[in-house]
C-alpha positions in Angstrom: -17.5 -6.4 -37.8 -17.6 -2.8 -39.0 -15.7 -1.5 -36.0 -13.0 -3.9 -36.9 -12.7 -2.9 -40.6 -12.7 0.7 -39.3 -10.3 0.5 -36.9 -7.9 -1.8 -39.8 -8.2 0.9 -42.3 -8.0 3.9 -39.6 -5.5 2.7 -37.3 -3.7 0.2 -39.2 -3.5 1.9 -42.6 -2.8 5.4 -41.3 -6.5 6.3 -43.1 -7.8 7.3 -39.8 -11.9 8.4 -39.8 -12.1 10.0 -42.7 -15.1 9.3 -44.8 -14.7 7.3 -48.0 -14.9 9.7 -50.8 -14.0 11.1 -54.1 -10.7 13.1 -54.5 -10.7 16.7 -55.6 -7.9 16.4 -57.9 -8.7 12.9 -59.2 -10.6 9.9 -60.2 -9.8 8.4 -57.0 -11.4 7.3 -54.1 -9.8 8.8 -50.7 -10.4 8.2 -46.8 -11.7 4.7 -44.9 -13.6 2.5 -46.6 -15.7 1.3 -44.0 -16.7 5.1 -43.4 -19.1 5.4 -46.5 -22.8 5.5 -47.4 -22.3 2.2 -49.2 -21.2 0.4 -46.2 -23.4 2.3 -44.0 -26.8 1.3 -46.0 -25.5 -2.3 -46.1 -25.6 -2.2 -42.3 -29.0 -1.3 -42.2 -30.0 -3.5 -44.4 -28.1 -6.3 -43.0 -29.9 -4.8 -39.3 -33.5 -4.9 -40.9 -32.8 -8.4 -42.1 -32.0 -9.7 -38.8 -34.9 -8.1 -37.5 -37.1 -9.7 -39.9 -35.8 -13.0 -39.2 -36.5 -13.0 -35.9 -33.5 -12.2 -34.3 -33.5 -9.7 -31.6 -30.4 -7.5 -30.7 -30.0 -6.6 -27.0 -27.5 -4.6 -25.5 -25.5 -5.3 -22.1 -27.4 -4.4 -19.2 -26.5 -1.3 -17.4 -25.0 -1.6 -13.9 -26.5 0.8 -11.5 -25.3 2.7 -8.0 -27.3 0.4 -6.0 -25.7 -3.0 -7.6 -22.4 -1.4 -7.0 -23.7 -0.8 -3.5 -24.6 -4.5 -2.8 -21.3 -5.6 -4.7 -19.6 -2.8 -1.9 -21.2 -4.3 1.0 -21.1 -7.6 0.1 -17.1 -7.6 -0.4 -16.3 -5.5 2.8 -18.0 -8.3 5.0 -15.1 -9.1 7.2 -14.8 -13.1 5.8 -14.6 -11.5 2.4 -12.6 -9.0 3.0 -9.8 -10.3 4.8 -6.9 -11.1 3.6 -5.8 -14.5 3.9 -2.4 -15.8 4.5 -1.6 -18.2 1.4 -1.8 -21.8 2.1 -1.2 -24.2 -1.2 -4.2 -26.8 -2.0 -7.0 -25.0 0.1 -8.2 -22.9 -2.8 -9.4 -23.2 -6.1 -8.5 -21.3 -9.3 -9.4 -17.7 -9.4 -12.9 -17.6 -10.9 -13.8 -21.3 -12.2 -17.3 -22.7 -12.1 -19.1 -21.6 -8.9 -21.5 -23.9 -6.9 -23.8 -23.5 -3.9 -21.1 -24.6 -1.4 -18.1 -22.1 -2.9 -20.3 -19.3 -4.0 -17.9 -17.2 -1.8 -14.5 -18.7 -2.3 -14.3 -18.0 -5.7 -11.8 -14.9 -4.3 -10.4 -13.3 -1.7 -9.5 -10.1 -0.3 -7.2 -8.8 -3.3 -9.0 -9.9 -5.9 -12.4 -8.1 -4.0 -10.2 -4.6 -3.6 -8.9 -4.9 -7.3 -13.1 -5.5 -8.7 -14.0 -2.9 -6.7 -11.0 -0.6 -7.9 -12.1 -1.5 -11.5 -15.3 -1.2 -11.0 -15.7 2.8 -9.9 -13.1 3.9 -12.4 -15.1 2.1 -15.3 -18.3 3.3 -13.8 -17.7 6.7 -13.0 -15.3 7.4 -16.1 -17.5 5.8 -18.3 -14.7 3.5 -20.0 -15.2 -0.1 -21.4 -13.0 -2.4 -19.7 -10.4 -2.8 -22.4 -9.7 0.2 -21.7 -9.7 -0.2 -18.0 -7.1 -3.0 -17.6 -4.7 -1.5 -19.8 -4.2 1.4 -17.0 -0.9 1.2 -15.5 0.7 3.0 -12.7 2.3 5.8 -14.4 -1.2 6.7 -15.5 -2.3 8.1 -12.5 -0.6 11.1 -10.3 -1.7 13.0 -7.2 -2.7 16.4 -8.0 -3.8 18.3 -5.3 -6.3 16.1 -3.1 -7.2 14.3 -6.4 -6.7 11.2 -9.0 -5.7 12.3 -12.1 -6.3 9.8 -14.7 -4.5 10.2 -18.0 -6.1 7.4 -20.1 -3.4 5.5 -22.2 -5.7 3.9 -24.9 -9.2 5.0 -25.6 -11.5 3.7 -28.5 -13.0 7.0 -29.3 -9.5 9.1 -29.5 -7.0 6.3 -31.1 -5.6 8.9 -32.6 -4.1 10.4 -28.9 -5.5 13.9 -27.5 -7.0 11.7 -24.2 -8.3 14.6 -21.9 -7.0 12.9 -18.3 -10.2 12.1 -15.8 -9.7 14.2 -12.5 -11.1 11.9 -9.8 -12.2 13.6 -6.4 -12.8 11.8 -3.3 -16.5 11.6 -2.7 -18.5 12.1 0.4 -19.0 8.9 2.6 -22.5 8.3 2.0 -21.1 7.3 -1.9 -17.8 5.7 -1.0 -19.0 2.7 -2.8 -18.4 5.0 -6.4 -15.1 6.5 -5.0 -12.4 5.5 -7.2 -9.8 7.2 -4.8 -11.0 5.0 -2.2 -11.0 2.1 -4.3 -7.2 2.8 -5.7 -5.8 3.6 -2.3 -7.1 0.0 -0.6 -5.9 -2.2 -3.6 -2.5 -0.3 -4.1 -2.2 -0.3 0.0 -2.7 -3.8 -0.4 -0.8 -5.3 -3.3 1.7 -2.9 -2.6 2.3 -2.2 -6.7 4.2 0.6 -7.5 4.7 0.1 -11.4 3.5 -2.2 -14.0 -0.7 -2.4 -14.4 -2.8 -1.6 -11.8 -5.0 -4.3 -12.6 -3.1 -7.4 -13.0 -3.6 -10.7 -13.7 -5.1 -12.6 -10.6 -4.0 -16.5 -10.3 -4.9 -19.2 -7.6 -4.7 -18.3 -3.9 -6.2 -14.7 -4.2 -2.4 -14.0 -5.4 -0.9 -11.8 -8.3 0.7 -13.3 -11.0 4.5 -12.8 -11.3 4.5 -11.5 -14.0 3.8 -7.8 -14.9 0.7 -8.8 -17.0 -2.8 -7.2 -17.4 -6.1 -9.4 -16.1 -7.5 -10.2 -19.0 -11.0 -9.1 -19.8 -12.3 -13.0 -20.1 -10.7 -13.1 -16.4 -12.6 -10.3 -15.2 -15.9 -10.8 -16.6 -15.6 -14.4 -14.8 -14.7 -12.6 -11.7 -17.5 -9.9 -12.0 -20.4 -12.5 -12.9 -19.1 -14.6 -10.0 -19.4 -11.6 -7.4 -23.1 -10.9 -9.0 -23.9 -14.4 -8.2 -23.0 -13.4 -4.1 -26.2 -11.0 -4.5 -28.2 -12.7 -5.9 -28.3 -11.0 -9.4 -28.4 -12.8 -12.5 -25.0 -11.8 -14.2 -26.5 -13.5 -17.9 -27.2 -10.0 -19.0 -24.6 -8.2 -18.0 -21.1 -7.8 -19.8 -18.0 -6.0 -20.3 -19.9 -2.7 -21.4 -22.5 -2.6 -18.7 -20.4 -0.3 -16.0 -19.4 2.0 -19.7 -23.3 2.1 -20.4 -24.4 2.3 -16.0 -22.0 5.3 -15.8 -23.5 7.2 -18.6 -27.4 6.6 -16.9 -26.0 7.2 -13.7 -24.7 10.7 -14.4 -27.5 11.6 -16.7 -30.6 11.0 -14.2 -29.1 10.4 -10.7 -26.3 13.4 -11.0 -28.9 15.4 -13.5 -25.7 16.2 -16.0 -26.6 17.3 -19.4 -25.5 15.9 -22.3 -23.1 18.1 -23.5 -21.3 17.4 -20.2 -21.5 13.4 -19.9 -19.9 14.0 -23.2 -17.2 16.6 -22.4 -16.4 14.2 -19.1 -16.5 10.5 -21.2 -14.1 12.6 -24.0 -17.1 11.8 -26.5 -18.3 13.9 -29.5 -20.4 16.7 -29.0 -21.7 17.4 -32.1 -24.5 15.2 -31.3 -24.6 13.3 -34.8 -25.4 10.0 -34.6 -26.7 10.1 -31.2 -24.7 7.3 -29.9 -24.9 8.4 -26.2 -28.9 7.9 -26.8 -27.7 3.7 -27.0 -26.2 3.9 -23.3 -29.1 6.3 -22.0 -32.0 4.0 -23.2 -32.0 0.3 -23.4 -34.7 -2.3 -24.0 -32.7 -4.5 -21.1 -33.0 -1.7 -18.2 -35.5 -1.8 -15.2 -37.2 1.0 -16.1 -37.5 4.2 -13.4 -41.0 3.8 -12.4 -43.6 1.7 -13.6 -45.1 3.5 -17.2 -49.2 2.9 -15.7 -48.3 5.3 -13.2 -47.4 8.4 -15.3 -50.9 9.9 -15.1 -51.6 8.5 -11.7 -52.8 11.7 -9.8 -52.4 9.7 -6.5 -48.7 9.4 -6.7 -46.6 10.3 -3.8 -44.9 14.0 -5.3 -41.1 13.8 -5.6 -39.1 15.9 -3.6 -36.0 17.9 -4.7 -32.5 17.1 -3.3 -31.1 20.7 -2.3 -27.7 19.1 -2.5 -28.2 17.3 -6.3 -31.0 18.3 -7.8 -32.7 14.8 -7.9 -36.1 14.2 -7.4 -37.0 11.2 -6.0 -40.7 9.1 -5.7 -39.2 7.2 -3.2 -37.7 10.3 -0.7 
């Protein structure tokens, strides 16, 4: 609700994100409304109301590298993979209810390369998928052995000055995070060369006609019925989950400090309101080991990754 009287006032209005305040040279109030202490305490207030009631407020559940690992295998099996020569009245809608005896026919080979396309580039970029579908060709060039990824639209930077994303292919032991990977088997593919690199899907694993974006109700549908082939509930999991994963994934599998998740997701540094701290920690994440080992002077010692930095209880 706040976000939306924000962006109104900000975006709308031309008031942008300045804070609602008193003017210097008058009795007048200047700057976004939603942006004031007033509106701020009603929010807590509003939050510790909630609370009190008994409602609990949960975030999306992160997605990690080893979901998007299963989701990688999974959709390069060979009767997945594949794609199939149209044939009118064999299959069903794209997405659509799934049951036991279509759990896999709920898509086929293009709309598996153009999840797995989305997927990395949300992941690894950190972007909610709003952002994500709105991409079009034009946004991405070949620069020297690498993606380059000049966002279009961003929620944090409406106001333009999107640093671009420079995407390197990874080693092969993590092609299932390569976004370059990912981009050159969907656009090798679909064969698009302009218009939205993630377009609307429609029945018989086909693109729509028209030049038009997949909508994020589309994907989500598509994403929780690709969960459901490995046996993952997809209830918690949402639109934000791979813009949350991404965040925990370079924070403790990469080791990246803060101040660089932020300089690489095009966030604010100056480390405010701690809003990075919501996609880092969540009451909905498996946790990293189990909290009654901590002190447990029997536990196997974690070896260093020369090549990462990681350490690992598992190695």
């Amino acid at each position: 609700m706040r976000a939306s009287m924000t962006y109104a006032f900000g975006k709308l209005n031309g008031l942008r994100n300045m804070p609602w305040h008193e003017s210097d040279v008058g009795a007048t109030l200047v700057g976004n409304p939603s942006i004031s202490v007033e509106v701020s305490s009603f929010m807590c207030l509003l939050r510790r109301c909630k609370v009190q009631a008994g409602e609990v407020a949960n975030s999306a559940c992160a997605i990690t590298s080893e979901i998007l690992l299963k989701l990688y295998h999974h959709n390069c099996l060979p009767e997945n993979w594949t794609v199939q020569p149209y044939q009118p009245g064999e299959q069903k809608s794209i997405g659509g209810s799934v049951t036991a005896e279509s759990l896999d026919h709920w898509g086929g080979g293009w709309v598996r390369r153009l999840l797995h396309a989305a997927y990395t580039v949300a992941f690894l970029c950190m972007l909610q998928f709003d952002e994500v579908l709105k991409i079009q060709v034009h946004d991405l060039r070949m620069v020297d052995n690498q993606v380059v990824l000049y966002l279009p639209f961003c929620k944090t930077h409406q106001n333009g000055d999107i640093k671009p994303f420079h995407l390197w292919t990874l080693s092969s032991n993590e092609a299932h995070l390569c976004p370059t990977r990912a981009l050159a088997a969907w656009f090798n593919e679909s064969q698009i060369v302009t218009g939205y690199v993630f377009q609307k899907m429609v029945s018989g694993d086909r693109i729509a006609v028209a030049n038009s974006p997949m909508s994020s109700e589309q994907f989500l549908e598509l994403f929780q019925n690709n969960l459901l082939n490995i046996n993952i509930d997809p209830t918690p999991y949402g639109i934000h989950s791979f813009h949350q994963g991404g965040c925990q994934y370079l924070h403790i599998e990469r080791c990246w400090p803060l101040r660089r998740i932020c300089e690489w997701g095009v966030w604010s540094t100056k480390f405010t309101n701690m809003t990075i701290v919501k996609y880092l920690i969540s009451s909905n994440d498996d946790p990293a080991e189990p909290r009654d080992h901590f002190f447990n002077p029997n536990q196997c010692p974690a070896i260093k990754c020369p090549h990462c930095g990681r350490c690992c209880l598992c190695a």
